[in-house]
N, C-alpha and C positions, 0 to 999 in steps of 0.2 A: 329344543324339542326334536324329536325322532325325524330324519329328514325323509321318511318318505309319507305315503298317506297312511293312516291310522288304520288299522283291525277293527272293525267296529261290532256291537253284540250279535248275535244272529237276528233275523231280520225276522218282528213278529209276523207281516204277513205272508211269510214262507211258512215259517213252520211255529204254530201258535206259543205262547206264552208259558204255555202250561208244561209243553213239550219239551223234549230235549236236554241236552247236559247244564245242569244247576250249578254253572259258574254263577258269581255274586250279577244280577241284571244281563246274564248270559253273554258278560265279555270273552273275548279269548281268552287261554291258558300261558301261562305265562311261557309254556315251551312253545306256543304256536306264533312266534313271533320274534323278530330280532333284537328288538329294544324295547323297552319302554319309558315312561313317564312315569305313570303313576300306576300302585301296585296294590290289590286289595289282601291281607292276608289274614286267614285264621288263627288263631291262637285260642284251642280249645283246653283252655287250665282253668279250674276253679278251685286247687287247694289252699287261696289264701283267703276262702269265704266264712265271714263268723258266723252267719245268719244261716240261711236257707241256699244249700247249693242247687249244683244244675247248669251254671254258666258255661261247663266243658260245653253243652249240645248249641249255645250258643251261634256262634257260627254259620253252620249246617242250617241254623234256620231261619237266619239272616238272608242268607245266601234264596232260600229258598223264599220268604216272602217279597226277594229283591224280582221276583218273577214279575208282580205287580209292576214295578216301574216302568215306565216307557223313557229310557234311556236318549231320548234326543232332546229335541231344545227343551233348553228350562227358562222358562218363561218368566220366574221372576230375578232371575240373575240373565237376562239377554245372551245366552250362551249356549254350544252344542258340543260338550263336553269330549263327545267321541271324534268329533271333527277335528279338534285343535291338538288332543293328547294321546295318546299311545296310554289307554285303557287294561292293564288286563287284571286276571285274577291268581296268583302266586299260590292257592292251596292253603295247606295248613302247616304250621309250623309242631314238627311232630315233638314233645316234650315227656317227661315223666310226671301220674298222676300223684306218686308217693314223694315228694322232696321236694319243697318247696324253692332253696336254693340249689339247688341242680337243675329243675326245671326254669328258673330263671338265668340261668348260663347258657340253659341250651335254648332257650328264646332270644337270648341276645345274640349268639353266633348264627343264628342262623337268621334272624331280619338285620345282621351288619350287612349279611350280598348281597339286601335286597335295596338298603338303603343309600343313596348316595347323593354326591353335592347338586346332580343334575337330575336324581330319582326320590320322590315321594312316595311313604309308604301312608296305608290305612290301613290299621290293625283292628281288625271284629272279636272281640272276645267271646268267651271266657271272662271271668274277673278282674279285678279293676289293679291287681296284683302284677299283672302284664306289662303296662305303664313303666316298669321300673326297667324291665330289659329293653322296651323300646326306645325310652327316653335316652338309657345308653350307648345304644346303639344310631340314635341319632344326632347327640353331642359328640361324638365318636368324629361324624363328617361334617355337622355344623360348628361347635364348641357349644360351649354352654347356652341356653334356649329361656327363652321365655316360657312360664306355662300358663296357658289360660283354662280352666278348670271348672267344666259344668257338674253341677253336681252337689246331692243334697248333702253332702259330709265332708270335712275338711280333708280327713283320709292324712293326716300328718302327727298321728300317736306314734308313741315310739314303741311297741311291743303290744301283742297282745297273747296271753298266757303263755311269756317269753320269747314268743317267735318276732324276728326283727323285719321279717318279710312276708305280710300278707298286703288283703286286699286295703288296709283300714292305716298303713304307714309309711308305702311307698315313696310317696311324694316327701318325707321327712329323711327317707337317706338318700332320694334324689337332691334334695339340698343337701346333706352332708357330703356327700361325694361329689360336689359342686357342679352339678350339671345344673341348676336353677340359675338365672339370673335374677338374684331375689327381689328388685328396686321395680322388677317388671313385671313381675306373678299376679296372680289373680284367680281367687274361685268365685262363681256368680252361680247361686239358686240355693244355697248353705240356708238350714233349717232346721227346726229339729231341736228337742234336748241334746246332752252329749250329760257324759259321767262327770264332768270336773268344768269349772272355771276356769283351770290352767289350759286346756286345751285350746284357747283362742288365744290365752298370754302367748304362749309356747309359736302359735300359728302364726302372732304379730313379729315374733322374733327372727323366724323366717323370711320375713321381708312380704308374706304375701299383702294383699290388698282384699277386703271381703263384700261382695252383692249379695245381700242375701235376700230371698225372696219378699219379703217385707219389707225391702229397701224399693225393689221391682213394682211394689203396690203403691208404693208412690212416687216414685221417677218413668215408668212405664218405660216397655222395651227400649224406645230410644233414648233413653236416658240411661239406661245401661248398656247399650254399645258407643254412647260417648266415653262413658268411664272407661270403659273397655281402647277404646280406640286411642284417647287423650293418653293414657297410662304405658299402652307396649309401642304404639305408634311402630317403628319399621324393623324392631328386635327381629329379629326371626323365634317365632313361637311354632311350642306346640302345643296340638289343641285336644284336649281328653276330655270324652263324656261320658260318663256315666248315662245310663239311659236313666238310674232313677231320678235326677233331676227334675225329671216331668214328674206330673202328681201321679198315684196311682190308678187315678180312673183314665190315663192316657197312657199309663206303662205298668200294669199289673205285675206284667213276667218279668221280674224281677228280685234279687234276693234281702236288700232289706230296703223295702218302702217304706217313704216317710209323706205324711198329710201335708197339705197343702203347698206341693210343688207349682211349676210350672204346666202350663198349657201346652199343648206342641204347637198354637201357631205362636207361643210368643216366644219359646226356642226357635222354631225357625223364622221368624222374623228378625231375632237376638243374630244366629246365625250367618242369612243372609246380607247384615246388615257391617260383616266383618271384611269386605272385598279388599279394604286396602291392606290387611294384615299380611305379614309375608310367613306364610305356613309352610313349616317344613316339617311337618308329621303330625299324625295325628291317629286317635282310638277313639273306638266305639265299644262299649263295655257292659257287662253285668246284666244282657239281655238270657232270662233263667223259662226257658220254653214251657216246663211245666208249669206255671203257673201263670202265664198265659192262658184269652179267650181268644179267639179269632185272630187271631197273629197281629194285634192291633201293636203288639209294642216291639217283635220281629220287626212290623214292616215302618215302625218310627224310626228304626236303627236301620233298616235299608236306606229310608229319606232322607236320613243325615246324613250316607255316607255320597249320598248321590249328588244330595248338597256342597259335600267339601271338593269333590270333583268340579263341582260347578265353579266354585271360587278358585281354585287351581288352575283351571283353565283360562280365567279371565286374569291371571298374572303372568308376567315374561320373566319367569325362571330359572324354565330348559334352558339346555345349551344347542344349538342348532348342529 
């Protein structure tokens, strides 16, 4: 870890919550500081949405309902995330709206300087398309990663009206291009019709292993972070959430919801429940602001991010 004391957010009873520069829970910038740990960054793409876009602003309002947090202890992981890590927030990762594949070159070259063997990134989307440069760019310093994958859609079709790279097939040429360790993969909260019965052959061939929320109704959250936990045990994973995983009435702003997800406390219980995992990257995604009420599903995707901080900090990673 960073050897000297941490930067920590600006301090609310200086200067209120509401106030001041809209880093993610108002950490430092990543140029106000010499090192860090661990790295919050934007990635405002949404060209690989089939549904309802909007995930570019994503981001921006993450960032913004991360105001809400009170960034110090977190009370159900025994930990004070800004105390133990080197905190900040790295901006956005600036890309092209028109190119699907361009725009994921230029998201992989630029979260490779951000990522490394003793640096953690969290990437806030944009769409769920992201995933693919990140996960490269993470294999890249780890080798090939476990992936544990929340989320109401397999997201491992192989095209969709041709194109090899949207939000709905990433994770299908992330196995092909062997950054999966496939014996170790996992999606947890899958629901939902799909177009074909091949789609889960196809997903079984893959190696993944599937939770799907009907499995959850009756193993209940800790019987899905045993699966979870029994299966990657100390791989180095990463960890990608689709924010629609939660049902709709806990994450409306979103671009294609699906009935009867999860709850946000039994994600964040599922969640919290992952400390022994050794996480070397991870995303939060597909949060679609306009169709958001009250920034209830912005600030589900601030809680998790503030969550995986929590867990990060309760493992000995860094390098001193």
């Amino acid at each position: 870890m960073v050897s000297h004391k941490p930067v920590g957010p600006v301090e609310a009873t200086k200067v209120p919550r509401y106030a001041g520069l809209g880093t993610f829970a108002r950490l430092p910038q990543i140029t106000d500081v010499h090192d860090y740990d661990v790295a919050v960054v934007g990635v405002p793409f949404d060209g690989g949405t089939s549904f309802r876009p909007g995930a570019r602003f994503g981001p921006s309002q993450i960032r913004e309902a991360s105001r809400l947090l009170r960034p110090g202890y977190h009370v159900e992981l025994d930990t004070i995330p800004v105390d133990k890590l080197q905190l900040v927030d790295a901006g956005d990762i600036a890309c092209t709206p028109y190119d699907n594949q361009k725009a994921v070159a230029q998201i992989q070259d630029q979260a490779e300087k951000l990522v490394g063997k003793d640096k953690r990134v969290i990437a806030i989307g944009g769409d769920h398309t992201i995933a693919l440069p990140m996960l490269r760019a993470t294999a890249k310093a780890h080798g090939p990663v476990a992936l544990l994958h929340f989320d109401a859609h397999l997201d491992t079709w192989d095209t969709y009206f041709d194109e090899p790279v949207t939000h709905g097939t990433m994770f299908r040429r992330a196995f092909e291009e062997g950054l999966l360790i496939e014996n170790k993969s996992m999606h947890v909260g899958i629901r939902g019709p799909v177009y074909d019965q091949d789609d889960f052959i196809r997903d079984h061939e893959f190696g993944f292993q599937i939770i799907r929320c009907s499995d959850i109704d009756e193993i209940g959250a800790t019987g899905a972070i045993k699966r979870v936990l029994d299966r990657i045990g100390d791989t180095p994973v990463y960890l990608s959430i689709d924010i629609d995983v939660l049902d709709p009435a806990f994450a409306p702003g979103t671009g294609t919801p699906e009935m009867g997800g999860l709850a946000s406390r039994e994600l964040l219980q599922m969640l919290r429940g992952l400390g022994d995992l050794n996480i070397v990257g991870a995303d939060i995604v597909e949060v679609a602001p306009a169709y958001d009420h009250a920034d209830v599903t912005s600030l589900a995707a601030a809680t998790l991010v503030f969550d995986i901080m929590g867990l990060l900090s309760n493992k000995e990673w860094a390098s001193s």
